[in-house]
C-alpha positions as CSV (number, residue, x, y, z in Angstrom):
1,X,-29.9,-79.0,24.4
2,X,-29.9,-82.2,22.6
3,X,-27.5,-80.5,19.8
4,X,-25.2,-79.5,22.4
5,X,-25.0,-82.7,23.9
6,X,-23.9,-84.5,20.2
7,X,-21.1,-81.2,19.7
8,X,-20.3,-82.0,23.2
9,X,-19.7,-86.1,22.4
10,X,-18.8,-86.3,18.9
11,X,-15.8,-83.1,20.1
12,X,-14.7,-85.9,22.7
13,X,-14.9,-88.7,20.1
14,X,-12.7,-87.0,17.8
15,X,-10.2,-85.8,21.0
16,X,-9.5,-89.4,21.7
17,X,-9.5,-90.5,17.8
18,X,-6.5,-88.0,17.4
19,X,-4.9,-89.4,20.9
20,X,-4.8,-92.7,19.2
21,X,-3.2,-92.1,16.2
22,X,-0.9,-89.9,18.0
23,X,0.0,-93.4,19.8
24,X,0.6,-95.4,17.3
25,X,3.9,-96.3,15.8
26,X,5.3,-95.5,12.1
27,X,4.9,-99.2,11.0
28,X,1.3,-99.3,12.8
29,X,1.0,-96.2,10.6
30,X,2.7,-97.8,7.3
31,X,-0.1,-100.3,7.3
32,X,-2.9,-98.7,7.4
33,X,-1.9,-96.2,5.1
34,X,-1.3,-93.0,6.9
35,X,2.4,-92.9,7.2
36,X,4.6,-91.6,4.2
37,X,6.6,-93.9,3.1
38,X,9.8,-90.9,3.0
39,X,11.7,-92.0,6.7
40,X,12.4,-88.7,6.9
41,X,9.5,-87.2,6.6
42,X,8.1,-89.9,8.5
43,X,10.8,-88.7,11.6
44,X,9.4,-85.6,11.7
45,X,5.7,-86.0,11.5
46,X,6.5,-88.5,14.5
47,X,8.0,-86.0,16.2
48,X,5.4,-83.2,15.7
49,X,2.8,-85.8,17.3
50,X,4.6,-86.1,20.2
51,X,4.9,-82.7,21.0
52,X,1.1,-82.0,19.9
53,X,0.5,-84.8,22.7
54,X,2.3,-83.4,25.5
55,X,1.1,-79.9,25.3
56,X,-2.6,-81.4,25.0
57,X,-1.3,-83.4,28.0
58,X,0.0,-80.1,29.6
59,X,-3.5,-77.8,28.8
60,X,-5.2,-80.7,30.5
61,X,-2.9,-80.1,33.9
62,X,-2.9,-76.6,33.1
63,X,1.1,-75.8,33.3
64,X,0.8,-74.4,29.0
């Protein structure tokens, strides 16, 4: 039980680590060293983020 329980929290831990980075901003990014420095690159990864966000958002409602 007691492994269960620390899959169960350290799945949620990492759920909301990925919903704050998809958050952030490019410059937020840029300085801590996760954002490519290529703008377009940068443009697209942005917008791959979003979308990754809003069908985790839509599993959670249950309309994907």
């Amino acid at each position: 039980m007691k492994k269960l329980w620390a899959w169960f929290c350290r799945s949620q831990e990492e759920r909301a680590n990925r919903e704050m980075l998809s958050r952030l901003d490019g410059r937020a990014l840029k300085d801590i060293g996760l954002e490519s420095w290529n703008n377009e690159l940068a443009e697209r990864v942005h917008s791959h983020r979003q979308r990754q966000l809003l069908r985790l958002a839509a599993m959670r409602i249950g309309a994907y």
